[in-house]
N, C-alpha and C positions, 0 to 999 in steps of 0.2 A: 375629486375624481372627475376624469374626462367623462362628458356626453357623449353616448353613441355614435359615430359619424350617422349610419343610415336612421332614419328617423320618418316615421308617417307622417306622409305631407298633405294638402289641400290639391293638390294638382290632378289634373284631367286624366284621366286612368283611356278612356274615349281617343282624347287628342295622341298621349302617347307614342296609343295604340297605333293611332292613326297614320302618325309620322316617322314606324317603322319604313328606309328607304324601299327595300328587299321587297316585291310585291308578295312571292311568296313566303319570305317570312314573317311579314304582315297577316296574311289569313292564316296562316298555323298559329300566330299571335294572339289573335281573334278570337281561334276555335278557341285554344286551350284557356281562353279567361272566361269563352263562355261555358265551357265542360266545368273547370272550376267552379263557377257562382254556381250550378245546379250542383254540384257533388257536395260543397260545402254549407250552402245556405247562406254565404255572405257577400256580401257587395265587396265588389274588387276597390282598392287601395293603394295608390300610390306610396313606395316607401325610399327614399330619397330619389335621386331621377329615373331610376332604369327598372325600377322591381315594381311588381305587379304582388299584391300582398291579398290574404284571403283569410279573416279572424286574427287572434294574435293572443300570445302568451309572454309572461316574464320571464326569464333566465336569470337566475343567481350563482356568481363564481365563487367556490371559495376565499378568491382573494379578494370579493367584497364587491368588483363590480357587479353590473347590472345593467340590466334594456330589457325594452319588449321589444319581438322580430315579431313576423307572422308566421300564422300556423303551417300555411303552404304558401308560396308562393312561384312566380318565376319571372324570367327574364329573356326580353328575343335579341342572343347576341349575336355576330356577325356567324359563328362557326353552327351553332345549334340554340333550340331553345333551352333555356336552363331554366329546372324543375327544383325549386326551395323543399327540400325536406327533412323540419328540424329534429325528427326522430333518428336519423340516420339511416341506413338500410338492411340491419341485424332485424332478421326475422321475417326478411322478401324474398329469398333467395327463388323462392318457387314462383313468385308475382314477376320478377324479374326475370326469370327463363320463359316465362310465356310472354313476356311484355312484347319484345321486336328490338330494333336495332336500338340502342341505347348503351353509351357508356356512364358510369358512375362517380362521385367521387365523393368527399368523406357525410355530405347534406345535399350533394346535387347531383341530379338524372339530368343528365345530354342528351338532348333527343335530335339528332338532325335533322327529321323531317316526321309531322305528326302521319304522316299516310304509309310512315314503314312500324308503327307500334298498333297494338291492340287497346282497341278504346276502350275496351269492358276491364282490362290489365288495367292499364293507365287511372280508369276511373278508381279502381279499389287502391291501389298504391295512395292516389291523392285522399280518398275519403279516408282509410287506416290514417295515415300520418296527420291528419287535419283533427280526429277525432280525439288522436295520444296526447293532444297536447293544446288544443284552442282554451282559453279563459283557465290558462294550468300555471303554477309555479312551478320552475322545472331550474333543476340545478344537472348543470352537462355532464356527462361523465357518469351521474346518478339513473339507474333503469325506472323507465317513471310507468306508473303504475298500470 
């Protein structure tokens, strides 16, 4: 069975950050790993070149594969920042009408700019999904506890 492509690396999580071009997606970059490390309690993580990772759990497929991802993580792409979140968003709906401007999709929140969301919103979103699942065996698809 294939190895995961993404995988937790040794790489500069700092540097990265750093060598976002975007100035300001750079400091929205910034904010939101430093908002992370306090919501979560963990030292941020490189997880192959572009994701910003935050604790981390196993996934089990039925059909036998397997990986660890991180609990929460994200990523500053050219459109928006992209928010990792392995719970999905079943059971936010009210977190996400007070959040602010943000689209969704099936484990990630689009935030185009951190100064149009609610940072006390934003912080609960991350701590919830950080807590459902950090140092957890979790099989997808399965509602985990």
């Amino acid at each position: 069975m294939a190895e995961p492509k993404t995988q937790k690396t040794q790489a500069s999580v700092p540097d990265f950050l750093g060598g976002v071009a975007d100035a300001s997606r750079r400091d929205d970059a910034q904010a939101l790993c430093a908002l992370m490390t306090e919501e979560t309690g963990e030292q941020a993580a490189m997880w192959g070149t572009a994701i910003v990772g935050f604790g981390e759990y196993t996934y089990h497929y039925g059909s036998g594969r397997q990986g660890n991802w991180p609990a929460v993580g994200f990523s500053p792409r050219k459109q928006s920042l992209t928010v990792y979140v392995s719970t999905g968003f079943d059971g936010y709906g009210d977190l996400l009408e007070r959040l602010g401007r943000h689209t969704t999709g099936k484990g990630c929140l689009y935030l185009p700019n951190l100064s149009e969301v609610d940072d006390a919103v934003l912080r609960e979103v991350i701590r919830s999904a950080f807590v459902a699942v950090n140092g957890k065996t979790i099989t997808p698809g399965v509602a985990t506890p």
